[in-house]
VOSETI-680073 format. One line per field, with one value per atom (N, C-alpha, C): atom name; residue in one letter; x, z, y. Coordinates in Angstrom, 1 decimal, always signed. Each point is the difference from the previous one (the first is absolute). Layout:
REM residues N
name: [CA,...]
resn: [A,...]
u: [X,...]
w: [Z,...]
v: [Y,...]
***
This chain:
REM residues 104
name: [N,CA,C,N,CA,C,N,CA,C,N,CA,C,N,CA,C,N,CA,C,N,CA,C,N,CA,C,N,CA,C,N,CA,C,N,CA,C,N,CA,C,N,CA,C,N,CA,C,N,CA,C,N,CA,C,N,CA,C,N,CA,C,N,CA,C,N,CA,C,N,CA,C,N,CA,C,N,CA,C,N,CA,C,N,CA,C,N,CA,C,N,CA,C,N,CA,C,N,CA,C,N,CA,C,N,CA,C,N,CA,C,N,CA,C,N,CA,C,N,CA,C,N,CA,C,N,CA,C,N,CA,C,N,CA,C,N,CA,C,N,CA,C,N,CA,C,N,CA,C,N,CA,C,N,CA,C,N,CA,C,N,CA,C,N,CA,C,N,CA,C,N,CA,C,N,CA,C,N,CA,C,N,CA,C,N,CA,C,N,CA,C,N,CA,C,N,CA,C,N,CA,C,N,CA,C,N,CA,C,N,CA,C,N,CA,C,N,CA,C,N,CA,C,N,CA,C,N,CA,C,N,CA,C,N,CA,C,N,CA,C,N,CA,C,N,CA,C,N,CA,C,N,CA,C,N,CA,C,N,CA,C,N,CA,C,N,CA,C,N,CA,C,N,CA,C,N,CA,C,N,CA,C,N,CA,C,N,CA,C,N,CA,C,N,CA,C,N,CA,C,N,CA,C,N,CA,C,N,CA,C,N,CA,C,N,CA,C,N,CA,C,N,CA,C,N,CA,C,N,CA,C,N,CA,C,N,CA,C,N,CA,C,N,CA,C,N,CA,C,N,CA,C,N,CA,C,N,CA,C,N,CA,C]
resn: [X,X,X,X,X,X,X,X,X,X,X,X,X,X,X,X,X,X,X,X,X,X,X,X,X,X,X,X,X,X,X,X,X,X,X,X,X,X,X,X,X,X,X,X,X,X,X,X,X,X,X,X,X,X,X,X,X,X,X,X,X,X,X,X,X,X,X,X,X,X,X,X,X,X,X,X,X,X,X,X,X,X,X,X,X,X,X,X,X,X,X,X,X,X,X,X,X,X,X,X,X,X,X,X,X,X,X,X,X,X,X,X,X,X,X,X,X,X,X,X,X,X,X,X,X,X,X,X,X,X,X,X,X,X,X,X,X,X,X,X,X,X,X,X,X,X,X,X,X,X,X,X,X,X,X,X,X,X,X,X,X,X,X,X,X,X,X,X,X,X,X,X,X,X,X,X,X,X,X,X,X,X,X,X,X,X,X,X,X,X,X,X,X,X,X,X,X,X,X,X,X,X,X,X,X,X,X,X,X,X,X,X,X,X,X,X,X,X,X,X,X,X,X,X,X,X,X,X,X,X,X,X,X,X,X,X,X,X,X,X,X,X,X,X,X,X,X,X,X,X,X,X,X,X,X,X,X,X,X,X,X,X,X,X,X,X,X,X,X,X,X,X,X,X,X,X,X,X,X,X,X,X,X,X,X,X,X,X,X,X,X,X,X,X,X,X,X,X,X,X,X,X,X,X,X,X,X,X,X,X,X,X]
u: [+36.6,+1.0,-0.4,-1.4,-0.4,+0.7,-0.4,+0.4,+1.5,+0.8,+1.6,+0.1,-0.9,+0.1,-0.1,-1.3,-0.2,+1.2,+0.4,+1.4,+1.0,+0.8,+0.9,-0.1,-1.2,-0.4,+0.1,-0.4,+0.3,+0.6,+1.3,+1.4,+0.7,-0.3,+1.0,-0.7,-1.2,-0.6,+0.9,+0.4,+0.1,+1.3,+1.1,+1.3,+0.2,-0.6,-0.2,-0.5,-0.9,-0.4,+0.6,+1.1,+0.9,+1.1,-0.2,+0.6,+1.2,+0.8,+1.1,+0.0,+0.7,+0.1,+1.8,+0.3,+1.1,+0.3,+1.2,+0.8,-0.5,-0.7,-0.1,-1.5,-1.1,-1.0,-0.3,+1.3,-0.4,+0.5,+0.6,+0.8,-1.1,-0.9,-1.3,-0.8,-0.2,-0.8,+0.0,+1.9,+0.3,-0.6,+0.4,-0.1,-2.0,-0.4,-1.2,-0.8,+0.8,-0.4,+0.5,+0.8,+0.4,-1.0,-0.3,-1.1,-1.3,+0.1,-1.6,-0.4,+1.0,+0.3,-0.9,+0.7,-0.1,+1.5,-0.4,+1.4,-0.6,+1.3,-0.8,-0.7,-0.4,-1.1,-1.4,+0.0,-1.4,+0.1,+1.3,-0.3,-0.5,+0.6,-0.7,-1.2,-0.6,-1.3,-0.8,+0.5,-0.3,-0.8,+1.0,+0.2,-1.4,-0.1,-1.5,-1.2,+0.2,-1.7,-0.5,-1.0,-0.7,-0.3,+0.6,+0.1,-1.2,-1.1,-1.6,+0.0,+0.3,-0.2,+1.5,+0.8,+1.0,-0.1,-0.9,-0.4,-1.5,-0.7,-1.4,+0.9,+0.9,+0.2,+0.7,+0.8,+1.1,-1.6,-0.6,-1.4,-0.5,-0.1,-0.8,+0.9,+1.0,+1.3,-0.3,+0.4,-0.4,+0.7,-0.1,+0.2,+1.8,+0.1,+1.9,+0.7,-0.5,+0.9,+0.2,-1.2,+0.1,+0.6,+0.2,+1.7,+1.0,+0.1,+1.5,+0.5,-1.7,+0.2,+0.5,-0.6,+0.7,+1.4,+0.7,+1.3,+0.9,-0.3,+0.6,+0.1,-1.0,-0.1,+0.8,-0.3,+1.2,+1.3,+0.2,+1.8,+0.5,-0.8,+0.2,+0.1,-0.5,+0.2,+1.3,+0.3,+0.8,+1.4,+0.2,+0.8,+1.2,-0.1,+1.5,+0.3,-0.7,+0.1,-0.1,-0.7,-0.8,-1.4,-0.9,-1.7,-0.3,-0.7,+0.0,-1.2,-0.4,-1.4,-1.0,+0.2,-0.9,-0.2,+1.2,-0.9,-0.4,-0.1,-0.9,-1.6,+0.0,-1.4,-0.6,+0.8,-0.3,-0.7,+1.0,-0.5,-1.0,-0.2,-1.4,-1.1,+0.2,-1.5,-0.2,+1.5,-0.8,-0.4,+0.1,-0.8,-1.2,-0.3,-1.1,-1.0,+0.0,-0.4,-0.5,+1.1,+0.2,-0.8,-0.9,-0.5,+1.2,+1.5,+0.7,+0.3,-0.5,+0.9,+1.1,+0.9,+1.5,+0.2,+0.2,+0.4,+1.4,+0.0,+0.8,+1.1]
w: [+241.5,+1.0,+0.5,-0.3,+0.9,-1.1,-1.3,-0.8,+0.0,+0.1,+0.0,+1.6,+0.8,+1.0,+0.3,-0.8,-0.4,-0.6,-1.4,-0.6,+0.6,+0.9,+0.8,+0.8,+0.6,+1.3,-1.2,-0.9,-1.1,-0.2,-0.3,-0.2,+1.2,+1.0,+1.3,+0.4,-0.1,+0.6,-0.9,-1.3,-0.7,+0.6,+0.2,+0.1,+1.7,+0.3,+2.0,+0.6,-1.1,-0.6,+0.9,-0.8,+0.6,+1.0,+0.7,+1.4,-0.2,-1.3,-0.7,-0.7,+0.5,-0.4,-1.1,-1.1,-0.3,-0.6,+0.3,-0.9,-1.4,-0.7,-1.2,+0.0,+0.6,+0.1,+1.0,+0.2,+1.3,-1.2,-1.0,-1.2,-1.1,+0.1,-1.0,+0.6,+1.2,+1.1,-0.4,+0.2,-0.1,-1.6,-1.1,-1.7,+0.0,+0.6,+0.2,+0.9,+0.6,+0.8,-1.0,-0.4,-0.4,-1.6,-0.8,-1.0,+0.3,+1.1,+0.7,+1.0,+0.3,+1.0,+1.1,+0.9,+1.0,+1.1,+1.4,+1.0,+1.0,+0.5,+1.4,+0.5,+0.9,+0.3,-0.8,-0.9,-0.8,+0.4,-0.3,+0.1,+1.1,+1.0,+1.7,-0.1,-0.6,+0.0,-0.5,-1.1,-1.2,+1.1,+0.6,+0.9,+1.2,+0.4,+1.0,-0.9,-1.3,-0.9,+0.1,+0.2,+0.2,-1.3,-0.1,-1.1,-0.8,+0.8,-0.7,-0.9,+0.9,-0.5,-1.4,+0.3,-1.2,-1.2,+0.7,-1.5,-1.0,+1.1,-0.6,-1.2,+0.4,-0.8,-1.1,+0.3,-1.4,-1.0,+0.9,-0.8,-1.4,+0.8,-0.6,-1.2,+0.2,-1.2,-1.1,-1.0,-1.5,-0.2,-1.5,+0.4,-0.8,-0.6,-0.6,+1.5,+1.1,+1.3,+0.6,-0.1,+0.6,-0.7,-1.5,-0.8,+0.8,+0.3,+0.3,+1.1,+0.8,+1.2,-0.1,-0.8,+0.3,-0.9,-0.9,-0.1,+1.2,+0.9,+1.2,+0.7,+0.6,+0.8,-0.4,-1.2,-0.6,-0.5,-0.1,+0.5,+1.1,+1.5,+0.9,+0.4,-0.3,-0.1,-0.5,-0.8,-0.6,+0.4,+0.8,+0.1,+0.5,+0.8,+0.7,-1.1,-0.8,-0.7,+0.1,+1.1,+0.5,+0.2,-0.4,-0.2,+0.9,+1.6,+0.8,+0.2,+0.0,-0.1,+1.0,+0.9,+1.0,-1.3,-0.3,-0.9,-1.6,-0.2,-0.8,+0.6,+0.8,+0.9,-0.1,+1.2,+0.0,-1.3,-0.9,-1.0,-1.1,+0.2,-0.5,+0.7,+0.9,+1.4,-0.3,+0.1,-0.1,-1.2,-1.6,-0.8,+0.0,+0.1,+0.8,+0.6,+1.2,+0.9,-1.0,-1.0,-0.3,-1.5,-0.3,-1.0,-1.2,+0.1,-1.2,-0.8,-1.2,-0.8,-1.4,+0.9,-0.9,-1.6,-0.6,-1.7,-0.3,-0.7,+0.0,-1.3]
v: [-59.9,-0.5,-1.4,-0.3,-1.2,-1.2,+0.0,-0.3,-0.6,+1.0,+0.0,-0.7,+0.3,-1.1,-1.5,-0.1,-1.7,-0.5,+0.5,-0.2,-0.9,+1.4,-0.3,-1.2,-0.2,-0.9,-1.6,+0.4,-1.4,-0.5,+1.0,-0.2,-0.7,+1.1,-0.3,-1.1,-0.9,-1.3,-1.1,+0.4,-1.1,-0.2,+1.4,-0.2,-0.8,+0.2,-0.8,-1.1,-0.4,-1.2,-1.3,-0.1,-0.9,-0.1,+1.1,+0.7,-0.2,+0.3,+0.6,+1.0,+0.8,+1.4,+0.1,-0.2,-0.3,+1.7,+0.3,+1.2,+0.6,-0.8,-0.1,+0.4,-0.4,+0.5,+1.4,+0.1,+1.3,+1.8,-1.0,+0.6,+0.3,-0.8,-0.3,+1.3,-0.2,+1.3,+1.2,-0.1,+1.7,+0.3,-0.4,+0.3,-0.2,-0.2,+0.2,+0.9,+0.6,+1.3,+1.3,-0.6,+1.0,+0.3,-0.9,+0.2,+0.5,-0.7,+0.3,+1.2,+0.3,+1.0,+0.0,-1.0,-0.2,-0.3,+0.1,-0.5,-0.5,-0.8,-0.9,+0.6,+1.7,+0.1,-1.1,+0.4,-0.7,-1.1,-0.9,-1.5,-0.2,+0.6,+0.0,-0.2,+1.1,+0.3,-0.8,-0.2,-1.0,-1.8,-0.2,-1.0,-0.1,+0.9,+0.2,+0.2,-0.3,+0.2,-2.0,+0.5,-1.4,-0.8,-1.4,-0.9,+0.8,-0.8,+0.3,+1.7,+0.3,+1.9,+0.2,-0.3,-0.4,-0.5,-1.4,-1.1,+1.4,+0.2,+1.0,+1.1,+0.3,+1.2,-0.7,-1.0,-0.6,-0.6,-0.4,+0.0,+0.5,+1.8,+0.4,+1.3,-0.6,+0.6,-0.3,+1.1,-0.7,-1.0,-1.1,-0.7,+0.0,+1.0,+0.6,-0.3,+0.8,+0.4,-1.6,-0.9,-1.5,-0.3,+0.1,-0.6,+0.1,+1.5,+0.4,-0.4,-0.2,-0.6,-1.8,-0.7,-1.7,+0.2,+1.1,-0.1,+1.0,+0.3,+1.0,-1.6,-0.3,-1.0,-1.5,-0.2,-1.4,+0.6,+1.3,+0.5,+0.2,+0.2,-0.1,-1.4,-1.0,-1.2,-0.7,+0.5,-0.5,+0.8,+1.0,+1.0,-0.3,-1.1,-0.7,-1.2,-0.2,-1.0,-1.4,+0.1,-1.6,+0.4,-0.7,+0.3,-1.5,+0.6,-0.9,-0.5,-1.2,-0.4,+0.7,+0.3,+1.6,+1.0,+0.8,+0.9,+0.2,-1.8,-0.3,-0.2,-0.5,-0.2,+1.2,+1.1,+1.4,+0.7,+0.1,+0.6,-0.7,-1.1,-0.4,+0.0,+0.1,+0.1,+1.4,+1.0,+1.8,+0.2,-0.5,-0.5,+0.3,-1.3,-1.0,+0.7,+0.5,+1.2,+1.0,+0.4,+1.6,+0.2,-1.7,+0.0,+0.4,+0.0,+0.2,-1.2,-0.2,-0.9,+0.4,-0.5,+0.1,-0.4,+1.3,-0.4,-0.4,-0.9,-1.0,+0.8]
***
């Protein structure tokens, strides 16, 4: 669960990012809760895990799950269909942080 916690809190940082919340990424949310099986409770929850303690675990994921993780995060990105320079930053700092590098 900690796991599926960091996740979420990844996703939902990227989508907030730019303190635009559009229809389209709130639409991205749902079809991801629902794969992942999770619901706003979690995201809640998801929300009060501490960056540091977040970044530690996306860390220490193999490194398949950190795939799936920088394509979750750059479709979330891209989910309204504007990729705004915040959560290009965002998602290369949690990167960065998370020791993940992205295959191309």
């Amino acid at each position: 669960m900690v796991e599926k916690l960091a996740v979420i809190k990844a996703i939902d940082e990227v989508i907030r990012v730019d303190s635009k919340i559009r229809p389209e990424e709130l639409d991205y949310m749902e079809q991801l809760a629902d794969v992942l099986d999770f619901d706003s409770d979690h995201i809640l929850e998801a929300r009060e895990v501490e960056a540091s303690e977040a970044v530690a675990v996306l860390k220490a994921m193999p490194k398949d799950k950190q795939q799936s993780l920088v394509r979750l995060m750059t479709e979330a990105a891209n989910a309204d269909g504007e990729v705004d320079e915040k959560e290009i930053r965002f998602i290369y700092r949690m990167f960065s942080a998370a020791g993940i590098e992205p295959e191309i």
